[in-house]
PyMOL commands that place a pseudoatom at each C-alpha (Angstrom):
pseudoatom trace, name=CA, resn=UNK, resi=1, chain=A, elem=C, hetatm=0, pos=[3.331, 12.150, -55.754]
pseudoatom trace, name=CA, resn=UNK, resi=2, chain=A, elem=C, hetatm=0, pos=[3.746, 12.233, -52.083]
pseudoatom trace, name=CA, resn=UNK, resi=3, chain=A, elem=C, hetatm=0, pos=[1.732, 10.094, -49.632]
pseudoatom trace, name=CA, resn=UNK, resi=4, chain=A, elem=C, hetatm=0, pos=[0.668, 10.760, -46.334]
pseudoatom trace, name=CA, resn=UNK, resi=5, chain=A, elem=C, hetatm=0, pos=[-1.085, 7.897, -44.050]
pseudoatom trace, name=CA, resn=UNK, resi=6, chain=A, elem=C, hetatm=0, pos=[-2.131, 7.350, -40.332]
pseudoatom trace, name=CA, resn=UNK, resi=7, chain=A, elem=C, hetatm=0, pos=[-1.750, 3.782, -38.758]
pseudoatom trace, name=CA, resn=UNK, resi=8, chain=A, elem=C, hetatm=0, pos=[-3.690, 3.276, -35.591]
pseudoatom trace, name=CA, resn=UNK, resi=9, chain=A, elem=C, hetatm=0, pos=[-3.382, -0.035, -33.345]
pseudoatom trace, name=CA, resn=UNK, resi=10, chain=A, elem=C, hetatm=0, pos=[-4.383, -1.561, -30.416]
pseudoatom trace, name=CA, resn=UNK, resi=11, chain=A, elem=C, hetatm=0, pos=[-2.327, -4.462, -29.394]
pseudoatom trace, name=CA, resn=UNK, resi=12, chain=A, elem=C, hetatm=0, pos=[-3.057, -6.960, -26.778]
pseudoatom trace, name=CA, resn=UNK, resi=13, chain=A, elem=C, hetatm=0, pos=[-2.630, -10.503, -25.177]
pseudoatom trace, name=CA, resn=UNK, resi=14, chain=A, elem=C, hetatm=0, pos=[-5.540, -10.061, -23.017]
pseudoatom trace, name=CA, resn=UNK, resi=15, chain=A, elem=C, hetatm=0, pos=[-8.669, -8.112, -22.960]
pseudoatom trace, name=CA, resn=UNK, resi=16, chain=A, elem=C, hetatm=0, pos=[-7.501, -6.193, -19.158]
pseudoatom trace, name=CA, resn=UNK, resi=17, chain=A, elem=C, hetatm=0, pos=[-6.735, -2.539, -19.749]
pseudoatom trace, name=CA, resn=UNK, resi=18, chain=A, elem=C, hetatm=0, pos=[-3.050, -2.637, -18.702]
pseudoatom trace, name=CA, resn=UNK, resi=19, chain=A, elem=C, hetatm=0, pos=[-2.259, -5.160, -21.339]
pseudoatom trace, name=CA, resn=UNK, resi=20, chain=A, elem=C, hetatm=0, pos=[-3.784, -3.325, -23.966]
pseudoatom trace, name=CA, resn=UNK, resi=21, chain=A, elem=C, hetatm=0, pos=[-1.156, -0.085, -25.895]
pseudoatom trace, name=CA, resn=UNK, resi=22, chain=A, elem=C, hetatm=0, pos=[-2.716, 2.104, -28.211]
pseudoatom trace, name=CA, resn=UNK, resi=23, chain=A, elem=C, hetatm=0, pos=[0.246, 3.576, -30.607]
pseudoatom trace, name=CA, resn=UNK, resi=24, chain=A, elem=C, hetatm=0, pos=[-1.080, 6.114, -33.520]
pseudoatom trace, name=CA, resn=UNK, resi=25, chain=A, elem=C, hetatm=0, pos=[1.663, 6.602, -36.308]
pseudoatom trace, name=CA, resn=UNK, resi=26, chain=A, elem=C, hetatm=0, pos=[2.145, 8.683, -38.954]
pseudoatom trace, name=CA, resn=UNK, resi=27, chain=A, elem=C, hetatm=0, pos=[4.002, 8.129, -42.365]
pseudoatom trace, name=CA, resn=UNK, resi=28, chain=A, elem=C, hetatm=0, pos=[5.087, 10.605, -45.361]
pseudoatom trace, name=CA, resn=UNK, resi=29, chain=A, elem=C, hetatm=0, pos=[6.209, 8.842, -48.077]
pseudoatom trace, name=CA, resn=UNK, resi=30, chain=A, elem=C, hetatm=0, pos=[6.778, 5.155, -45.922]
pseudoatom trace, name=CA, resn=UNK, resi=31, chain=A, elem=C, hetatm=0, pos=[8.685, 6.807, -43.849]
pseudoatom trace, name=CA, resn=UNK, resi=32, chain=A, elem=C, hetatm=0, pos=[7.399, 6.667, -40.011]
pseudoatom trace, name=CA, resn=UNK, resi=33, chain=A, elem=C, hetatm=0, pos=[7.835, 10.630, -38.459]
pseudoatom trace, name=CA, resn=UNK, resi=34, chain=A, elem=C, hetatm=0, pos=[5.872, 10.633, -35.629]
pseudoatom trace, name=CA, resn=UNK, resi=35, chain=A, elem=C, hetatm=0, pos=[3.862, 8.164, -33.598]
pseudoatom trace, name=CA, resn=UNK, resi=36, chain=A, elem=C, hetatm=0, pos=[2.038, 8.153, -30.092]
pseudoatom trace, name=CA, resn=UNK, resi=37, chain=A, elem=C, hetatm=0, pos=[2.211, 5.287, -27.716]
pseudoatom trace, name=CA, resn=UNK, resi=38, chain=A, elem=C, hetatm=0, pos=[0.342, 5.169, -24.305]
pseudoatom trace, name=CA, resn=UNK, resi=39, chain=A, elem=C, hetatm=0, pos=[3.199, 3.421, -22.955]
pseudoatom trace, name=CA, resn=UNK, resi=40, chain=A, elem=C, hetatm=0, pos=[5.372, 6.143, -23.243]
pseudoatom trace, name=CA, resn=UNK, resi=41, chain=A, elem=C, hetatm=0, pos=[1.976, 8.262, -22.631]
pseudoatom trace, name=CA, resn=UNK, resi=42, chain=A, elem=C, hetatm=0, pos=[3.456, 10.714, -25.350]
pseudoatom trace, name=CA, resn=UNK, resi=43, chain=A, elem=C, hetatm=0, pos=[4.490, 11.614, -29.322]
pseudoatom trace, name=CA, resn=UNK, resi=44, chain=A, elem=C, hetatm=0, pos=[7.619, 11.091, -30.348]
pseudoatom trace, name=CA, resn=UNK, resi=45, chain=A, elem=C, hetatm=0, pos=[9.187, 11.997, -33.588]
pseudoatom trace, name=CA, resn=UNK, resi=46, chain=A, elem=C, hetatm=0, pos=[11.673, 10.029, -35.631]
pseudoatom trace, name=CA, resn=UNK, resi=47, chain=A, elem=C, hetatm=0, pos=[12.585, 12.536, -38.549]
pseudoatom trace, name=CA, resn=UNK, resi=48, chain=A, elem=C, hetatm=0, pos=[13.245, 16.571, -37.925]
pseudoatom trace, name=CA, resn=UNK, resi=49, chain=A, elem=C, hetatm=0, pos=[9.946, 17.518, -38.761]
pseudoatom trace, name=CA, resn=UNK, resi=50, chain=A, elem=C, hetatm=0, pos=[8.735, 14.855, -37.201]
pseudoatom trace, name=CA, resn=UNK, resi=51, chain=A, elem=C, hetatm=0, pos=[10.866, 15.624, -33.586]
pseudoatom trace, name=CA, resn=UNK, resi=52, chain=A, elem=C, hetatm=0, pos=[9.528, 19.396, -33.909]
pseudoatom trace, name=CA, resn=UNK, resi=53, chain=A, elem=C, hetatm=0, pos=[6.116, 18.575, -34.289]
pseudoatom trace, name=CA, resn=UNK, resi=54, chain=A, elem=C, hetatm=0, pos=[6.168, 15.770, -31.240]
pseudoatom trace, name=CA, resn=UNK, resi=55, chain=A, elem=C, hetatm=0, pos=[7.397, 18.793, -29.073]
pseudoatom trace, name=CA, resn=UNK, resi=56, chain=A, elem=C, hetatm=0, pos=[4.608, 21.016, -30.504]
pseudoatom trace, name=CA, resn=UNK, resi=57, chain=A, elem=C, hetatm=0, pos=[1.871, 17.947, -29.768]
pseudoatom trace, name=CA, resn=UNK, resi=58, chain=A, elem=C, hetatm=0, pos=[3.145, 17.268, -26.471]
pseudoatom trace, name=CA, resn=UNK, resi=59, chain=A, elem=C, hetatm=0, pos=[2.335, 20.962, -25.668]
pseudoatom trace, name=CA, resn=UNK, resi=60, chain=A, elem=C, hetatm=0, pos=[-1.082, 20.962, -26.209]
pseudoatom trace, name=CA, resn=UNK, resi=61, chain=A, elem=C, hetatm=0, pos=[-4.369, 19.048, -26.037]
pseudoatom trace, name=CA, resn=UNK, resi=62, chain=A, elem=C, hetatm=0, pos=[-3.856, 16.710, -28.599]
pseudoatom trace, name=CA, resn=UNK, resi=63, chain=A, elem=C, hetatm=0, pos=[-1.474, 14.479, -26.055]
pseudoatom trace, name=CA, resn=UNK, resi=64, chain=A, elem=C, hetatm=0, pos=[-4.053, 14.990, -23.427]
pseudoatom trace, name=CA, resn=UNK, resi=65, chain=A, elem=C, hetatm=0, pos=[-6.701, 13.236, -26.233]
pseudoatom trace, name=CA, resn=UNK, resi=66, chain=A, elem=C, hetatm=0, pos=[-4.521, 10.609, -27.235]
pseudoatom trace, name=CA, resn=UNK, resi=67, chain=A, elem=C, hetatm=0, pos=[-3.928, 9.248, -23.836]
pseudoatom trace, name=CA, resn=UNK, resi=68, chain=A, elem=C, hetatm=0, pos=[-7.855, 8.747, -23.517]
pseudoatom trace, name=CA, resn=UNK, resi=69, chain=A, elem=C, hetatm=0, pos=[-8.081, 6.473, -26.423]
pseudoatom trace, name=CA, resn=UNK, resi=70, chain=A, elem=C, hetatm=0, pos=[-6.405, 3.455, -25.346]
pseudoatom trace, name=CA, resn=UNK, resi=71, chain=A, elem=C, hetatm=0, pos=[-9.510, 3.325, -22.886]
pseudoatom trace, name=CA, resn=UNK, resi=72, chain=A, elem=C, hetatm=0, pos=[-12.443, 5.073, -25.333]
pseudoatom trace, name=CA, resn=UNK, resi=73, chain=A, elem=C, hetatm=0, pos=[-11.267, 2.984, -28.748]
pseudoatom trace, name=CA, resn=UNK, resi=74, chain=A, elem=C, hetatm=0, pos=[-9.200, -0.240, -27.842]
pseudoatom trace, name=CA, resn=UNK, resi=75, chain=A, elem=C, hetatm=0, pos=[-10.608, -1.153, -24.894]
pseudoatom trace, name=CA, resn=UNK, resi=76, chain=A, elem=C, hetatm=0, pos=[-14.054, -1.431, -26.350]
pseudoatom trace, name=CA, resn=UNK, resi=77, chain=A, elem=C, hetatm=0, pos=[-13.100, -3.291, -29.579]
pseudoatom trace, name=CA, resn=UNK, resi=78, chain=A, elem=C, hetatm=0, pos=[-10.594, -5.439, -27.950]
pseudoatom trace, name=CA, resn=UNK, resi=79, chain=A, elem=C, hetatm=0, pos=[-14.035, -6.795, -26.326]
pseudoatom trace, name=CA, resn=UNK, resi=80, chain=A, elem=C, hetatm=0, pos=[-15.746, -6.973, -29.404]
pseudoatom trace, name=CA, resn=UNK, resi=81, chain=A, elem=C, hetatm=0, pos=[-12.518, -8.704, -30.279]
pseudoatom trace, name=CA, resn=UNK, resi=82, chain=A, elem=C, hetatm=0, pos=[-12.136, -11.303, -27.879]
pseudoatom trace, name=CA, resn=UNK, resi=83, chain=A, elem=C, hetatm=0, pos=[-15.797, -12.436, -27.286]
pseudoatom trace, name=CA, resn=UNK, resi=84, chain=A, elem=C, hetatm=0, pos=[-16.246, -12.756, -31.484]
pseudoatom trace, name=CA, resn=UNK, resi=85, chain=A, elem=C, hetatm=0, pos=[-12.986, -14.710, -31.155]
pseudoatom trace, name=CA, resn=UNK, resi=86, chain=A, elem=C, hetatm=0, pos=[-14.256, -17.241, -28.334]
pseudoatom trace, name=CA, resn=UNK, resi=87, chain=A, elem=C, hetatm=0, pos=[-17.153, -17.851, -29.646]
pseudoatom trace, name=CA, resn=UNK, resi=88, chain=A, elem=C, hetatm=0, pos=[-15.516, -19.080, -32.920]
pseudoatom trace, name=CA, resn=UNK, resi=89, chain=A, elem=C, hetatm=0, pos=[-12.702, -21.332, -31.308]
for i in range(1, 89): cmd.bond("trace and resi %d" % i, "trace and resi %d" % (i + 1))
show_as sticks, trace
zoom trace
């Protein structure tokens, strides 16, 4: 069969807003062919399909609602994050 997943991350040293990128990528078969990053602030594609449909994406409001979510989802977990953290350590 064939297998289709989405990965979404927040990565961060530091619970400021600049230090914080929120990537969303998306996999057929383990094979990454498209992925948002709000450091680049747009999709990208990595296979054919994947370059067509970043170009498609870029052109409408998805990009506009991915850029928003660096601030909406990781930058309120990351604080969930941090203060369970510190008051563990």
């Amino acid at each position: 069969g064939f297998l289709h997943y989405v990965v979404t991350d927040c990565e961060f040293n530091s619970s400021k807003l600049n230090d914080i990128e929120y990537t969303e990528s998306y996999y057929y078969n383990k094979l990454e062919i498209i992925r948002f990053s709000s450091s680049v602030g747009k999709f990208v594609g990595y296979t054919e399909v994947g370059i067509k449909n970043a170009e498609r994406l870029n052109n409408g409001p998805e990009v506009i609602a991915r850029r928003g979510e660096k601030e909406r989802y990781c930058f309120h977990n990351v604080g969930i994050d941090v203060e369970a953290d510190l008051t563990k350590s």
